[in-house]
C-alpha positions as CSV (number, residue, x, y, z in Angstrom):
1,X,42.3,-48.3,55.8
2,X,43.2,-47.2,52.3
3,X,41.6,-48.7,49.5
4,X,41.7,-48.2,45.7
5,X,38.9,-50.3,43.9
6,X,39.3,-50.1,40.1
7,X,35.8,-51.0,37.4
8,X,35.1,-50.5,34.0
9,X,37.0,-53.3,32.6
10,X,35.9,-55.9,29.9
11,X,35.7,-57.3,26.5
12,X,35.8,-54.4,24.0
13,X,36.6,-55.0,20.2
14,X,39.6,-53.6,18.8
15,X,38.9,-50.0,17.6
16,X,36.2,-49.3,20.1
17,X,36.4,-47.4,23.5
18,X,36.6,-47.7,27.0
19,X,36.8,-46.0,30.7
20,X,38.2,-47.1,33.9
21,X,37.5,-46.0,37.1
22,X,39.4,-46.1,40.2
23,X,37.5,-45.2,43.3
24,X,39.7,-43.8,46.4
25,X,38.7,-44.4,50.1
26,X,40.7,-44.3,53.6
27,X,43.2,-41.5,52.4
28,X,43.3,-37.5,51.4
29,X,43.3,-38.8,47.7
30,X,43.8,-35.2,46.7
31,X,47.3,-35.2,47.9
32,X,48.3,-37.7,46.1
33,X,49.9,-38.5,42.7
34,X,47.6,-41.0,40.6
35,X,48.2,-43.5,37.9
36,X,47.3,-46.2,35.8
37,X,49.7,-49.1,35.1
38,X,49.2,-52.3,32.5
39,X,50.3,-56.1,32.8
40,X,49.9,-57.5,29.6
41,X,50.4,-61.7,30.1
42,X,53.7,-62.8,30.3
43,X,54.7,-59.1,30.6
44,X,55.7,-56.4,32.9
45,X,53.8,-54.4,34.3
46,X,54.0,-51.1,32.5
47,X,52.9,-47.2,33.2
48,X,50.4,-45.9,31.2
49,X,49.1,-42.4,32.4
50,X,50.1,-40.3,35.9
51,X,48.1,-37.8,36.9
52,X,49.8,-35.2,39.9
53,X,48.0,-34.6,42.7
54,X,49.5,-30.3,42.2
55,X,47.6,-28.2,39.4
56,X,46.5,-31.8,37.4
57,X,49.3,-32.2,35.3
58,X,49.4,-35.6,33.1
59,X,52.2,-37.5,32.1
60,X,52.2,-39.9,29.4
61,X,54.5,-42.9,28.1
62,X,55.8,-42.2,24.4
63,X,53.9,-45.2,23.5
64,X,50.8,-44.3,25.3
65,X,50.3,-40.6,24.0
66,X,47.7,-40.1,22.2
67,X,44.7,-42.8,22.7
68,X,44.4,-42.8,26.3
69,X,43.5,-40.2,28.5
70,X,43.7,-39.6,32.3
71,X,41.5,-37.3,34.4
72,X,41.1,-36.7,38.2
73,X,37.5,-35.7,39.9
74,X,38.7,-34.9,43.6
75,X,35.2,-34.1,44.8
76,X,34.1,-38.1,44.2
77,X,37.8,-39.3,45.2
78,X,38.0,-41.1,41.9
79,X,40.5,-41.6,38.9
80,X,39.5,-42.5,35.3
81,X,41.3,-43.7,31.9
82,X,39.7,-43.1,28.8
83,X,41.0,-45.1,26.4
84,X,40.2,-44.8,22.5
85,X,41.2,-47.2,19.3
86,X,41.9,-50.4,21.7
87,X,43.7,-52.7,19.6
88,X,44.7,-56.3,21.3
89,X,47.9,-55.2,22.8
90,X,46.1,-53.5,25.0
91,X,44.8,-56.3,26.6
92,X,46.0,-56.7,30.5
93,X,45.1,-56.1,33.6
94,X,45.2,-52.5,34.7
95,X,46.0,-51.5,37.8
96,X,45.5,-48.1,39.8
97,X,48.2,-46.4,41.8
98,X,48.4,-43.8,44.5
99,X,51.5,-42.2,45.4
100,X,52.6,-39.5,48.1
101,X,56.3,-39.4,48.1
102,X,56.3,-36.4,50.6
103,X,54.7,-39.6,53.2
104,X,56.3,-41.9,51.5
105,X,53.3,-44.0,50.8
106,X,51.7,-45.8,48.2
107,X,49.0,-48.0,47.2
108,X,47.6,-50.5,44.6
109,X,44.0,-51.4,43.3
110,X,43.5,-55.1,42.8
111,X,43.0,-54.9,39.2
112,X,40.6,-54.8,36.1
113,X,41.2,-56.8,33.2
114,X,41.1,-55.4,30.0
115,X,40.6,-58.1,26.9
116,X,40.8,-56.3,23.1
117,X,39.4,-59.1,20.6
118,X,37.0,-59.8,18.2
């Protein structure tokens, strides 16, 4: 049974730092595409990083470059978001995705919420 179990969420003060993780069991999470979406209240819910499963390669919204961060470590079957200068839109819940088009399947985490006050 595939399972995607996401941690690291919190209350973090605007300017400071924080890291997801998205722990993988139940499929060959090296085969498939990873990523890291956002619901902010009343909102959407929006991408924020993709990681492919071939040769690492990251993809990042315009208005996501450059603060956050998404890295893979196969071996433990885990993704992770790093995530710099939080300000209080970036408060939501975040959600991890896996994705392998080729099987047509895909799965969602259950969410970690994410608050940026002071």
């Amino acid at each position: 049974q595939a399972q995607l179990v996401e941690s690291g969420g919190g209350l973090v003060q605007p300017g400071g730092s924080l890291r997801l993780s998205c722990a993988a069991s139940g499929f060959t999470f090296s085969s498939y595409d990873m990523s890291w979406y956002r619901q902010a209240p009343g909102k959407e819910r929006e991408l924020v990083a993709v990681i492919r499963s071939i040769g690492g390669n990251t993809n990042y919204p315009d208005s996501m470059k450059g603060r956050f961060t998404i890295s893979r470590d196969n071996a433990k079957n885990t993704v992770y978001l790093q995530k710099n200068r939080l300000k209080p839109k970036d408060t939501g819940v975040y959600y991890c995705n896996a994705v392998n088009r080729l099987l047509h399947r895909a799965y969602w985490g259950q969410g970690t919420q994410v608050t940026v006050s002071s």
